[in-house]
C-alpha positions in Angstrom: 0.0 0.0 0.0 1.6 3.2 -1.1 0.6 6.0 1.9 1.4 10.0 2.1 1.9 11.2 5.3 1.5 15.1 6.6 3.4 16.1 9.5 5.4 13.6 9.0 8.3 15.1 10.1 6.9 16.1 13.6 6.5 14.5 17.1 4.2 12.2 16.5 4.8 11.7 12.6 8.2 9.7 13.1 6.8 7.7 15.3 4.0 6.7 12.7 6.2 6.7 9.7 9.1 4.3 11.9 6.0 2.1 12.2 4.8 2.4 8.8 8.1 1.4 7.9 8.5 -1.6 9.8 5.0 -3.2 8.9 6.4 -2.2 4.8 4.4 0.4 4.0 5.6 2.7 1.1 6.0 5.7 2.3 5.5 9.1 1.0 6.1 12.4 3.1 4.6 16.0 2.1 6.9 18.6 2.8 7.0 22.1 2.1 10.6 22.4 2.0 11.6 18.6 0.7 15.6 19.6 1.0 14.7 20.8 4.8 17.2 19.0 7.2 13.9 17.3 9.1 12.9 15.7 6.1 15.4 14.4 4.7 16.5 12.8 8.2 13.1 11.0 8.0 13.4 10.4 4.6 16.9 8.4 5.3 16.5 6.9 8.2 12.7 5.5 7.4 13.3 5.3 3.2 10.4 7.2 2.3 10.5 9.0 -0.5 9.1 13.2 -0.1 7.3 15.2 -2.0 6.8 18.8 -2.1 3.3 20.3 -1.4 1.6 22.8 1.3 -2.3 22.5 2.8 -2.6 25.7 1.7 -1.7 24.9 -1.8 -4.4 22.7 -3.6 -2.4 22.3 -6.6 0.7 20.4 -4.9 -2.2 18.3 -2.6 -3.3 16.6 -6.2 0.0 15.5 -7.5 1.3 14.5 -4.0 -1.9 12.7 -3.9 -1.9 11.2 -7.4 -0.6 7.2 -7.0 -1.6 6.8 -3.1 -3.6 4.5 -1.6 -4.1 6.3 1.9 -3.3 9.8 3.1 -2.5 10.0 6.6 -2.8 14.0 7.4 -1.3 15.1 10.7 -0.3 18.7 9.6 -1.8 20.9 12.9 -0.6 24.1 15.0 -1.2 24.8 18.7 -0.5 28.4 18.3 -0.6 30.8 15.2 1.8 32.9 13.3 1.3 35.2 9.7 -1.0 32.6 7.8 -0.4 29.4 10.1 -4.0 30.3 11.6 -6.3 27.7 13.2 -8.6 28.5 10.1 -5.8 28.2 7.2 -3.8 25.0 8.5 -6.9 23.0 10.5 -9.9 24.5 8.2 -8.8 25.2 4.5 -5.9 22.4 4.7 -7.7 19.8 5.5 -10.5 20.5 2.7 -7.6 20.5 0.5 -6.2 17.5 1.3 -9.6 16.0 1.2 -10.8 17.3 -2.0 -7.2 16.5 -3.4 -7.8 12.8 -1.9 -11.1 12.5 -3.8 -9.8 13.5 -7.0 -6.9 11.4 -7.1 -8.8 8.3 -5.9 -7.5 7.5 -2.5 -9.4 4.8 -0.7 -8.4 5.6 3.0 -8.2 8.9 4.8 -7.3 8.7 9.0 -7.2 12.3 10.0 -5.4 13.6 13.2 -8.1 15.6 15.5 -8.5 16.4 19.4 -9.7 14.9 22.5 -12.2 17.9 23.5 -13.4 19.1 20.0 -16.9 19.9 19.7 -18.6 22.6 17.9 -19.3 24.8 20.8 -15.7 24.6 22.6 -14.3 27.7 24.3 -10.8 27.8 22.4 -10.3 28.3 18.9 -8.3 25.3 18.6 -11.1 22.9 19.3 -13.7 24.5 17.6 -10.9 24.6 14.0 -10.4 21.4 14.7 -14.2 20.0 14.7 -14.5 22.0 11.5 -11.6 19.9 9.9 -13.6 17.1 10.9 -16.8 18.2 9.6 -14.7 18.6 6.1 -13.3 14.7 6.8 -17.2 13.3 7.6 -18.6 15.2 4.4 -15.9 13.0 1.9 -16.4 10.4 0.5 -13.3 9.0 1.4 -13.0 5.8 3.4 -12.3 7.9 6.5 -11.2 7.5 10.3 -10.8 10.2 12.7 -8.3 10.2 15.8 -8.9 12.2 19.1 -5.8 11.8 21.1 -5.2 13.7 24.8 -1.7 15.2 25.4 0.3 12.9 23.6 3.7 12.2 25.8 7.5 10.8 24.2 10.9 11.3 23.4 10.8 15.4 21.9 7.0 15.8 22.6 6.2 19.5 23.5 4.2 19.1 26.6 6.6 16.5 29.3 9.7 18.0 28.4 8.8 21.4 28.7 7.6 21.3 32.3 10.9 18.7 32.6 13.1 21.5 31.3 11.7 24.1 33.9 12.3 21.9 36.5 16.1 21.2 35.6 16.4 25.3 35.2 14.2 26.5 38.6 13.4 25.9 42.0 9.5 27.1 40.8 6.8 25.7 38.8 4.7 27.9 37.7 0.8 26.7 37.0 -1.4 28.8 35.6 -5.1 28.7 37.9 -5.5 26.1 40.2 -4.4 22.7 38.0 -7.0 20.5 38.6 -8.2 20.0 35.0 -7.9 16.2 34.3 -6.3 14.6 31.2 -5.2 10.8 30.2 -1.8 11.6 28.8 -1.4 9.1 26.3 2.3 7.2 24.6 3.1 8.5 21.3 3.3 4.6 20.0 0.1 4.2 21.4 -1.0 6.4 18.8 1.2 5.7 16.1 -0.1 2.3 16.5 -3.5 3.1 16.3 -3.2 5.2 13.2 -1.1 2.2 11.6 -3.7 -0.4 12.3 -6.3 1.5 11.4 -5.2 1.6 7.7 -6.5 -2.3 7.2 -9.2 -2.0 9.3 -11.7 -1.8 7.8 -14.1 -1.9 10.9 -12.7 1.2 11.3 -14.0 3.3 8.4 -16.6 5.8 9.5 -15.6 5.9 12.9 -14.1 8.4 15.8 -12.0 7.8 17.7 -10.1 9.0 21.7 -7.3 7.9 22.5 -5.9 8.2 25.8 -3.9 6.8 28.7 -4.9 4.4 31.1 -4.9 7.4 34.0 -6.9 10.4 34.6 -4.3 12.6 36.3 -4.9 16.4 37.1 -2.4 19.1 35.9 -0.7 19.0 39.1 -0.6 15.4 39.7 1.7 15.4 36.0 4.1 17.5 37.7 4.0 15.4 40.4 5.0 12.2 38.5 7.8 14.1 36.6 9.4 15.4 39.4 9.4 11.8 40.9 11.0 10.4 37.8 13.3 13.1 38.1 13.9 12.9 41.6 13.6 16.5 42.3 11.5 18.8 44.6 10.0 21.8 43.5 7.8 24.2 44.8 4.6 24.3 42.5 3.3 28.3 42.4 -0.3 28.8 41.5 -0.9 32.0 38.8 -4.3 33.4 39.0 -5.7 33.2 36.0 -6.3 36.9 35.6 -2.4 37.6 35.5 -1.8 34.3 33.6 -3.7 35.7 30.8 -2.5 39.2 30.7 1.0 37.2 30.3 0.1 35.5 27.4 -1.6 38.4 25.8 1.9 40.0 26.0 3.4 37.0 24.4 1.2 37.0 21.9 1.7 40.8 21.0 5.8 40.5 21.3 5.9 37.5 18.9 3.6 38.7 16.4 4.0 42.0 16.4 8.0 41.9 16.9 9.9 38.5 16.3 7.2 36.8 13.4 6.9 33.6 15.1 4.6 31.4 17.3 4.0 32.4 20.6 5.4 29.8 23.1 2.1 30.2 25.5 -1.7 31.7 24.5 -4.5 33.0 25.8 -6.2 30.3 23.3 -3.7 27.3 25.3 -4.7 28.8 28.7 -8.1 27.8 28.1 -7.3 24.1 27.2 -4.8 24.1 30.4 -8.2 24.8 32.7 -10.8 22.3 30.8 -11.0 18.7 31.6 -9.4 16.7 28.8 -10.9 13.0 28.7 -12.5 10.1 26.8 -12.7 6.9 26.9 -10.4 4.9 24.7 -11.9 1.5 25.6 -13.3 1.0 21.4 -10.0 1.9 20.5 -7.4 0.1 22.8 -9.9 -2.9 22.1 -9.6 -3.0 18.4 -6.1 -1.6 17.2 -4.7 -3.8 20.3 -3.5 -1.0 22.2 -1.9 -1.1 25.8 -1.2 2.1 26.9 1.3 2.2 30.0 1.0 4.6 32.8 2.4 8.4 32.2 5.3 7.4 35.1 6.2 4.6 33.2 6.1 6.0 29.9 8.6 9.0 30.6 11.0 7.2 32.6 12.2 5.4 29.4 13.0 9.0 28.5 13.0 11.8 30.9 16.2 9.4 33.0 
Protein backbone atom coordinates (compact mmCIF):
# COMPACT_ATOMS: atom_id res chain seq x y z
CA UNK A 1 0.00 0.00 0.00
CA UNK A 2 1.57 3.23 -1.10
CA UNK A 3 0.59 5.98 1.88
CA UNK A 4 1.38 10.01 2.08
CA UNK A 5 1.86 11.15 5.27
CA UNK A 6 1.48 15.06 6.57
CA UNK A 7 3.41 16.10 9.47
CA UNK A 8 5.35 13.58 9.02
CA UNK A 9 8.34 15.13 10.11
CA UNK A 10 6.86 16.12 13.55
CA UNK A 11 6.52 14.47 17.09
CA UNK A 12 4.19 12.18 16.52
CA UNK A 13 4.85 11.68 12.61
CA UNK A 14 8.20 9.74 13.08
CA UNK A 15 6.77 7.69 15.32
CA UNK A 16 4.03 6.70 12.72
CA UNK A 17 6.19 6.73 9.69
CA UNK A 18 9.08 4.28 11.91
CA UNK A 19 5.96 2.07 12.22
CA UNK A 20 4.84 2.38 8.77
CA UNK A 21 8.13 1.40 7.90
CA UNK A 22 8.45 -1.61 9.77
CA UNK A 23 4.96 -3.23 8.92
CA UNK A 24 6.39 -2.21 4.78
CA UNK A 25 4.40 0.37 4.01
CA UNK A 26 5.56 2.66 1.15
CA UNK A 27 5.99 5.70 2.28
CA UNK A 28 5.53 9.11 1.01
CA UNK A 29 6.05 12.36 3.11
CA UNK A 30 4.55 16.04 2.15
CA UNK A 31 6.90 18.58 2.82
CA UNK A 32 7.04 22.09 2.08
CA UNK A 33 10.58 22.42 1.96
CA UNK A 34 11.59 18.57 0.66
CA UNK A 35 15.60 19.63 0.97
CA UNK A 36 14.70 20.80 4.76
CA UNK A 37 17.24 19.03 7.22
CA UNK A 38 13.92 17.28 9.13
CA UNK A 39 12.86 15.74 6.09
CA UNK A 40 15.38 14.36 4.66
CA UNK A 41 16.48 12.78 8.17
CA UNK A 42 13.14 10.97 7.98
CA UNK A 43 13.37 10.40 4.62
CA UNK A 44 16.90 8.45 5.30
CA UNK A 45 16.48 6.87 8.20
CA UNK A 46 12.68 5.45 7.37
CA UNK A 47 13.33 5.30 3.22
CA UNK A 48 10.36 7.23 2.28
CA UNK A 49 10.50 9.01 -0.53
CA UNK A 50 9.05 13.21 -0.15
CA UNK A 51 7.33 15.16 -1.99
CA UNK A 52 6.75 18.75 -2.12
CA UNK A 53 3.29 20.27 -1.38
CA UNK A 54 1.57 22.76 1.35
CA UNK A 55 -2.34 22.46 2.85
CA UNK A 56 -2.56 25.74 1.72
CA UNK A 57 -1.72 24.88 -1.85
CA UNK A 58 -4.39 22.69 -3.61
CA UNK A 59 -2.37 22.28 -6.64
CA UNK A 60 0.72 20.39 -4.85
CA UNK A 61 -2.15 18.30 -2.63
CA UNK A 62 -3.34 16.56 -6.23
CA UNK A 63 -0.02 15.52 -7.46
CA UNK A 64 1.34 14.53 -4.00
CA UNK A 65 -1.88 12.72 -3.91
CA UNK A 66 -1.92 11.20 -7.37
CA UNK A 67 -0.62 7.16 -6.97
CA UNK A 68 -1.58 6.82 -3.08
CA UNK A 69 -3.59 4.50 -1.65
CA UNK A 70 -4.08 6.26 1.91
CA UNK A 71 -3.30 9.75 3.07
CA UNK A 72 -2.47 9.99 6.64
CA UNK A 73 -2.82 14.04 7.37
CA UNK A 74 -1.26 15.09 10.67
CA UNK A 75 -0.31 18.74 9.60
CA UNK A 76 -1.79 20.88 12.86
CA UNK A 77 -0.61 24.15 15.00
CA UNK A 78 -1.24 24.83 18.66
CA UNK A 79 -0.53 28.42 18.29
CA UNK A 80 -0.58 30.79 15.21
CA UNK A 81 1.78 32.93 13.26
CA UNK A 82 1.27 35.16 9.74
CA UNK A 83 -1.03 32.65 7.83
CA UNK A 84 -0.38 29.42 10.13
CA UNK A 85 -4.00 30.26 11.65
CA UNK A 86 -6.34 27.70 13.18
CA UNK A 87 -8.60 28.48 10.15
CA UNK A 88 -5.80 28.19 7.16
CA UNK A 89 -3.84 24.95 8.51
CA UNK A 90 -6.94 22.99 10.55
CA UNK A 91 -9.86 24.50 8.22
CA UNK A 92 -8.75 25.22 4.52
CA UNK A 93 -5.86 22.42 4.68
CA UNK A 94 -7.71 19.77 5.47
CA UNK A 95 -10.55 20.52 2.72
CA UNK A 96 -7.63 20.51 0.46
CA UNK A 97 -6.19 17.46 1.29
CA UNK A 98 -9.56 15.99 1.21
CA UNK A 99 -10.77 17.34 -1.97
CA UNK A 100 -7.20 16.49 -3.41
CA UNK A 101 -7.77 12.83 -1.89
CA UNK A 102 -11.07 12.48 -3.79
CA UNK A 103 -9.75 13.48 -7.05
CA UNK A 104 -6.92 11.39 -7.05
CA UNK A 105 -8.79 8.30 -5.89
CA UNK A 106 -7.48 7.51 -2.49
CA UNK A 107 -9.35 4.84 -0.73
CA UNK A 108 -8.42 5.59 3.00
CA UNK A 109 -8.25 8.86 4.76
CA UNK A 110 -7.30 8.74 8.96
CA UNK A 111 -7.18 12.34 9.98
CA UNK A 112 -5.44 13.56 13.25
CA UNK A 113 -8.14 15.64 15.52
CA UNK A 114 -8.50 16.44 19.41
CA UNK A 115 -9.68 14.94 22.49
CA UNK A 116 -12.23 17.88 23.52
CA UNK A 117 -13.39 19.09 19.99
CA UNK A 118 -16.89 19.89 19.67
CA UNK A 119 -18.59 22.64 17.89
CA UNK A 120 -19.34 24.83 20.83
CA UNK A 121 -15.71 24.62 22.56
CA UNK A 122 -14.29 27.69 24.29
CA UNK A 123 -10.85 27.80 22.42
CA UNK A 124 -10.29 28.29 18.89
CA UNK A 125 -8.34 25.26 18.61
CA UNK A 126 -11.10 22.91 19.35
CA UNK A 127 -13.72 24.50 17.57
CA UNK A 128 -10.87 24.60 14.05
CA UNK A 129 -10.42 21.38 14.66
CA UNK A 130 -14.15 20.03 14.71
CA UNK A 131 -14.45 22.02 11.47
CA UNK A 132 -11.61 19.86 9.93
CA UNK A 133 -13.64 17.09 10.94
CA UNK A 134 -16.81 18.20 9.56
CA UNK A 135 -14.72 18.60 6.08
CA UNK A 136 -13.31 14.69 6.82
CA UNK A 137 -17.21 13.28 7.59
CA UNK A 138 -18.64 15.22 4.37
CA UNK A 139 -15.94 13.00 1.94
CA UNK A 140 -16.43 10.35 0.52
CA UNK A 141 -13.29 8.99 1.42
CA UNK A 142 -12.97 5.81 3.39
CA UNK A 143 -12.27 7.95 6.50
CA UNK A 144 -11.20 7.51 10.31
CA UNK A 145 -10.85 10.16 12.74
CA UNK A 146 -8.31 10.20 15.84
CA UNK A 147 -8.87 12.17 19.08
CA UNK A 148 -5.81 11.83 21.08
CA UNK A 149 -5.21 13.67 24.85
CA UNK A 150 -1.71 15.17 25.36
CA UNK A 151 0.27 12.86 23.62
CA UNK A 152 3.72 12.21 25.83
CA UNK A 153 7.47 10.76 24.23
CA UNK A 154 10.91 11.29 23.40
CA UNK A 155 10.84 15.43 21.89
CA UNK A 156 6.98 15.78 22.63
CA UNK A 157 6.18 19.52 23.47
CA UNK A 158 4.21 19.07 26.58
CA UNK A 159 6.56 16.53 29.33
CA UNK A 160 9.68 17.96 28.39
CA UNK A 161 8.78 21.44 28.65
CA UNK A 162 7.59 21.33 32.27
CA UNK A 163 10.92 18.72 32.57
CA UNK A 164 13.12 21.50 31.34
CA UNK A 165 11.72 24.11 33.85
CA UNK A 166 12.31 21.90 36.53
CA UNK A 167 16.07 21.24 35.60
CA UNK A 168 16.38 25.25 35.18
CA UNK A 169 14.16 26.48 38.58
CA UNK A 170 13.40 25.94 42.03
CA UNK A 171 9.49 27.11 40.80
CA UNK A 172 6.84 25.69 38.81
CA UNK A 173 4.73 27.88 37.70
CA UNK A 174 0.76 26.71 37.01
CA UNK A 175 -1.40 28.77 35.55
CA UNK A 176 -5.14 28.74 37.91
CA UNK A 177 -5.51 26.05 40.20
CA UNK A 178 -4.37 22.75 37.99
CA UNK A 179 -7.04 20.54 38.60
CA UNK A 180 -8.19 19.99 35.01
CA UNK A 181 -7.92 16.23 34.27
CA UNK A 182 -6.27 14.61 31.22
CA UNK A 183 -5.20 10.77 30.24
CA UNK A 184 -1.76 11.56 28.75
CA UNK A 185 -1.40 9.14 26.34
CA UNK A 186 2.25 7.23 24.65
CA UNK A 187 3.10 8.52 21.29
CA UNK A 188 3.31 4.61 20.05
CA UNK A 189 0.10 4.25 21.38
CA UNK A 190 -0.96 6.37 18.84
CA UNK A 191 1.22 5.71 16.09
CA UNK A 192 -0.09 2.30 16.54
CA UNK A 193 -3.50 3.10 16.31
CA UNK A 194 -3.18 5.23 13.18
CA UNK A 195 -1.08 2.24 11.56
CA UNK A 196 -3.65 -0.43 12.30
CA UNK A 197 -6.27 1.48 11.36
CA UNK A 198 -5.19 1.61 7.74
CA UNK A 199 -6.47 -2.28 7.24
CA UNK A 200 -9.18 -1.98 9.28
CA UNK A 201 -11.68 -1.79 7.77
CA UNK A 202 -14.12 -1.93 10.91
CA UNK A 203 -12.70 1.23 11.25
CA UNK A 204 -14.03 3.30 8.43
CA UNK A 205 -16.61 5.82 9.51
CA UNK A 206 -15.64 5.93 12.87
CA UNK A 207 -14.05 8.38 15.77
CA UNK A 208 -12.02 7.82 17.74
CA UNK A 209 -10.06 9.03 21.70
CA UNK A 210 -7.35 7.87 22.48
CA UNK A 211 -5.93 8.25 25.76
CA UNK A 212 -3.94 6.83 28.65
CA UNK A 213 -4.91 4.43 31.08
CA UNK A 214 -4.87 7.39 34.00
CA UNK A 215 -6.86 10.44 34.59
CA UNK A 216 -4.31 12.56 36.33
CA UNK A 217 -4.86 16.43 37.05
CA UNK A 218 -2.40 19.13 35.89
CA UNK A 219 -0.66 18.97 39.08
CA UNK A 220 -0.61 15.42 39.72
CA UNK A 221 1.68 15.38 36.01
CA UNK A 222 4.07 17.54 37.65
CA UNK A 223 3.98 15.39 40.38
CA UNK A 224 4.99 12.21 38.54
CA UNK A 225 7.78 14.05 36.60
CA UNK A 226 9.43 15.41 39.43
CA UNK A 227 9.38 11.75 40.89
CA UNK A 228 11.03 10.42 37.83
CA UNK A 229 13.32 13.05 38.12
CA UNK A 230 13.90 12.88 41.64
CA UNK A 231 13.62 16.51 42.26
CA UNK A 232 11.54 18.78 44.59
CA UNK A 233 9.99 21.80 43.48
CA UNK A 234 7.82 24.24 44.84
CA UNK A 235 4.57 24.34 42.48
CA UNK A 236 3.33 28.27 42.39
CA UNK A 237 -0.34 28.75 41.50
CA UNK A 238 -0.92 31.97 38.80
CA UNK A 239 -4.33 33.45 38.98
CA UNK A 240 -5.74 33.23 36.02
CA UNK A 241 -6.31 36.89 35.58
CA UNK A 242 -2.42 37.55 35.50
CA UNK A 243 -1.77 34.27 33.62
CA UNK A 244 -3.66 35.69 30.82
CA UNK A 245 -2.55 39.19 30.69
CA UNK A 246 0.95 37.19 30.32
CA UNK A 247 0.12 35.47 27.44
CA UNK A 248 -1.65 38.42 25.76
CA UNK A 249 1.91 40.03 26.04
CA UNK A 250 3.43 36.95 24.39
CA UNK A 251 1.17 36.97 21.88
CA UNK A 252 1.70 40.76 20.95
CA UNK A 253 5.80 40.55 21.27
CA UNK A 254 5.87 37.49 18.86
CA UNK A 255 3.62 38.69 16.43
CA UNK A 256 4.04 42.00 16.36
CA UNK A 257 7.97 41.91 16.95
CA UNK A 258 9.91 38.47 16.30
CA UNK A 259 7.23 36.83 13.36
CA UNK A 260 6.87 33.58 15.08
CA UNK A 261 4.61 31.38 17.32
CA UNK A 262 4.04 32.45 20.57
CA UNK A 263 5.45 29.81 23.11
CA UNK A 264 2.12 30.23 25.49
CA UNK A 265 -1.67 31.73 24.47
CA UNK A 266 -4.53 32.97 25.82
CA UNK A 267 -6.21 30.29 23.31
CA UNK A 268 -3.73 27.29 25.28
CA UNK A 269 -4.66 28.79 28.68
CA UNK A 270 -8.07 27.83 28.12
CA UNK A 271 -7.27 24.14 27.21
CA UNK A 272 -4.83 24.07 30.35
CA UNK A 273 -8.17 24.83 32.65
CA UNK A 274 -10.78 22.29 30.77
CA UNK A 275 -11.02 18.74 31.57
CA UNK A 276 -9.42 16.67 28.76
CA UNK A 277 -10.91 12.97 28.66
CA UNK A 278 -12.47 10.05 26.76
CA UNK A 279 -12.75 6.92 26.88
CA UNK A 280 -10.43 4.92 24.72
CA UNK A 281 -11.94 1.53 25.58
CA UNK A 282 -13.28 1.03 21.36
CA UNK A 283 -9.97 1.93 20.49
CA UNK A 284 -7.44 0.11 22.84
CA UNK A 285 -9.85 -2.87 22.10
CA UNK A 286 -9.61 -2.99 18.42
CA UNK A 287 -6.13 -1.60 17.19
CA UNK A 288 -4.66 -3.82 20.31
CA UNK A 289 -3.49 -1.01 22.25
CA UNK A 290 -1.90 -1.05 25.82
CA UNK A 291 -1.22 2.13 26.88
CA UNK A 292 1.29 2.24 30.03
CA UNK A 293 1.03 4.55 32.76
CA UNK A 294 2.39 8.41 32.23
CA UNK A 295 5.27 7.42 35.10
CA UNK A 296 6.20 4.57 33.17
CA UNK A 297 6.14 6.02 29.92
CA UNK A 298 8.57 9.03 30.55
CA UNK A 299 10.97 7.21 32.56
CA UNK A 300 12.21 5.42 29.37
CA UNK A 301 13.00 9.01 28.47
CA UNK A 302 13.04 11.83 30.95
CA UNK A 303 16.25 9.39 33.05
Amino acid sequence: MNVLVTGGTGFVGREIVRQLRIRGYRIRLLARNPESRAAREVASLYGAGVLPGNVLDAASLRTACTGQDAVIHLVGIISEAGDQTFENIHVRGTQNMVFAAQDTNVRRFIHMSALGTRPDARSRYHRSKWAAEERVRGSSLGWTLFRPSIICGPGDGFVNLLAKVIRFSLVVPVAGDGQAKFQPVPVRSVASAFVKALAESRAIGETYDLCGPETLTFDEIIDHILAVMEKRRLKVHVPLVVARSQAALLEWVFARLLRRAPPFTRDQLVLLQEDNVGNGQPANQLFGLKPVSLREGIARYLK
